[in-house]
Structures are given as structure tokens and as C-alpha cells.
N, C-alpha and C positions, 0 to 999 in steps of 0.2 A: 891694305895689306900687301906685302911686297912677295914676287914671285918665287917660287920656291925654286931652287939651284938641284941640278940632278946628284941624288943621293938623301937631300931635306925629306924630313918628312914636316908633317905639318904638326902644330900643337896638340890639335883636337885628338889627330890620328893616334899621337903616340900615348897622349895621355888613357885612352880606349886601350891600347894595345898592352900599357905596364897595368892598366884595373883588371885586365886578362890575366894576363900572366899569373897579379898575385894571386888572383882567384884560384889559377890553377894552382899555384902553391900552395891554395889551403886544402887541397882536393890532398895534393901528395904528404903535407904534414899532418892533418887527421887520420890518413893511410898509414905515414909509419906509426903513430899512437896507437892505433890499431891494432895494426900488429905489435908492436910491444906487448901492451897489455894483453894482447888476444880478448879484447872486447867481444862478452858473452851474447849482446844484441843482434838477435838476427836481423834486427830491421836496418840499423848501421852501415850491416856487410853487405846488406839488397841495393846500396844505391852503385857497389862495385861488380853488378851481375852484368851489365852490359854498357857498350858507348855512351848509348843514349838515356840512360839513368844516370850513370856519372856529369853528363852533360847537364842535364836540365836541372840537377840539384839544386836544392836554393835554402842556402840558412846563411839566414843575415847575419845572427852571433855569432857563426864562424869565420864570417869574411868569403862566404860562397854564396857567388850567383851565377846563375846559366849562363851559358856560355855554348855556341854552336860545335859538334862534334867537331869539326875541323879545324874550328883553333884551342878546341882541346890536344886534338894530337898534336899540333903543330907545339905547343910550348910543352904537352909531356913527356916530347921526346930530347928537349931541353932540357928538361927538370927531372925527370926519373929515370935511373939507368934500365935501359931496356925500353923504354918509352909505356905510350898506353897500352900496348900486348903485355908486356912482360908485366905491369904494373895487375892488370886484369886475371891472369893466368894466376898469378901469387893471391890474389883474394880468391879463386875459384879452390884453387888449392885448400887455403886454410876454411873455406866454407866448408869444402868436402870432411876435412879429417874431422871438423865439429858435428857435423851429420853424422857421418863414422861414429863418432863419440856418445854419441848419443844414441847411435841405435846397437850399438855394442851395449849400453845402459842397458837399454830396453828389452836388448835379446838373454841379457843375463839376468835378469830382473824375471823374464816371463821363465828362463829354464831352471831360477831356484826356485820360483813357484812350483813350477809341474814337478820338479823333485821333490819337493815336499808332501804334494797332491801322490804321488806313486809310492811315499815313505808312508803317508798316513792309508793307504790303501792296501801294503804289504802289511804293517801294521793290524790293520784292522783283519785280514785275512789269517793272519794268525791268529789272533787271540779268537777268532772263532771258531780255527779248527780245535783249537784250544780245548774252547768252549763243548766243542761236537763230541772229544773224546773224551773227556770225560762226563757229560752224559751217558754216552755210550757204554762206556762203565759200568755206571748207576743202575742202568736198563740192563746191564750181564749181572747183575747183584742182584737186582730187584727177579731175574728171572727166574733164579734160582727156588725163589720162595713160590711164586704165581705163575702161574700156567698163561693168562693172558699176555704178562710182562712177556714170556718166553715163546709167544706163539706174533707178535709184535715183533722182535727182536730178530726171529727166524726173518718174518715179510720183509724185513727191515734188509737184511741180509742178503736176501733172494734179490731182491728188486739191485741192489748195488753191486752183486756177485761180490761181496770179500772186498769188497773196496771202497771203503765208508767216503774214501776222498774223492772219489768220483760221482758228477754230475749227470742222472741219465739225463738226455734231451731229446725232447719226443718230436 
């Protein structure tokens, strides 16, 4: 094999160096896909949570194998404007606002419940005072006639002072 001249590289090297590269181009065209679609998969957007997950990735069907963080940067600053920061920053981003998204879900999801929980509880608090006066009623009707109903009714009375809507608590 004849000596290599300053600037050559050698066959082996570069043939290594372009199976790099494209790898990293399939890191950065499943990234814009990605993002296009805004792919719902959280597990997808976890291999863009840090260097060394984006590095060590390995899917043969995509044309991705591991590859050392340092010549990951070195060809993503080649291949994606803003390099591996900005490429990293822009998935933390859209991971965040799907988090957002979902606990915006969640948190409106739990405050039409307890809305509903506090309707069906005003609800029900009426229809019992509802309920209490006219009874109440009943018992001023019925006292008329019987002395028991009317001596009940008094207790009744004394014990709430004039205010059947109040709760005593002892």
C-alpha cells in the first residue's frame, strides 16, 4: 500500500468517517419528522433528552448506530443549523409544551370534576333545605291541631333560636 501524501486520508478512515456522518443524518432527518408530525411518542423524544442518548442510539431500520458524543458534535454542527445545542434545546422545548399539554389536560379535567362535585353538593344542599321547610310547615300545621306537634315545634325553635338554617355545634 503506497504512502499517503499530506492532506490523503486513507480509505478505511473515510469510509468510517462518511458511515458517521450519514448516521448522523439520520439522527437529524427523524428529528425534522419529528417535529413535523409532532410525534406523540414520548419514548422517540427521550433519545433527544441528552448527548449521550442521542449518541448511543441504535436502530438498524433507521440507518442509526452509536456513534461517540464527539463525533456526533463534530458532524451536527455540519448538518443542523445551530449544531447539537440548538438541535437539543428545540426537542426540550417541544417536549416541554407536550408536558404543558397534558397537564393543562389534566388540570382541567380534575377542575370540571370538582365543579361538578361542588354543583352536585349545592344541589343537594338545596333541595334539602327544600326539603327542611316544608316539613317545617307540616310540623306548624300539624301543631295547630296537637299539642305534642306544638310543644316539638316550640323545642324545635328554642334549640335554633328563629333560624331553622342554622347548624348548633356543640
Amino acid at each position: 500500500m503506497p504512502r499517503l501524501r499530506k492532506g490523503e486520508i486513507a480509505l478505511g478512515t473515510s469510509i468510517k468517517a462518511e458511515a458517521a456522518k450519514r448516521t448522523v443524518q439520520c439522527r437529524v432527518d427523524v428529528f425534522n419528522l419529528m417535529v413535523k408530525n409532532r410525534s406523540p411518542s414520548t419514548t422517540d423524544w427521550s433519545y433527544f433528552s441528552s448527548v449521550d442518548a442521542l449518541a448511543l442510539w441504535h436502530n438498524s431500520s433507521l440507518g442509526i448506530t452509536p456513534v461517540s458524543p464527539k463525533t456526533l458534535r463534530k458532524y451536527m454542527a455540519d448538518i443542523y443549523d445551530g449544531g447539537l445545542t440548538n438541535l437539543l434545546s428545540v426537542a426540550k422545548r417541544i417536549v416541554d409544551e407536550k408536558n404543558n399539554r397534558i397537564i393543562d389536560r389534566q388540570w382541567s379535567t380534575r377542575i370540571a370534576d370538582l365543579e361538578k362535585k361542588a354543583s352536585l353538593a349545592v344541589d343537594s344542599a338545596l333541595e334539602m333545605t327544600a326539603r327542611y321547610f316544608d316539613l317545617l310547615e307540616k310540623l306548624q300545621k300539624l301543631a295547630k291541631e296537637s299539642e305534642s306537634a306544638s310543644l316539638e315545634l316550640n323545642r324545635h325553635f328554642r334549640k335554633y333560636e328563629q333560624n331553622p338554617h342554622l347548624k348548633l355545634v356543640k
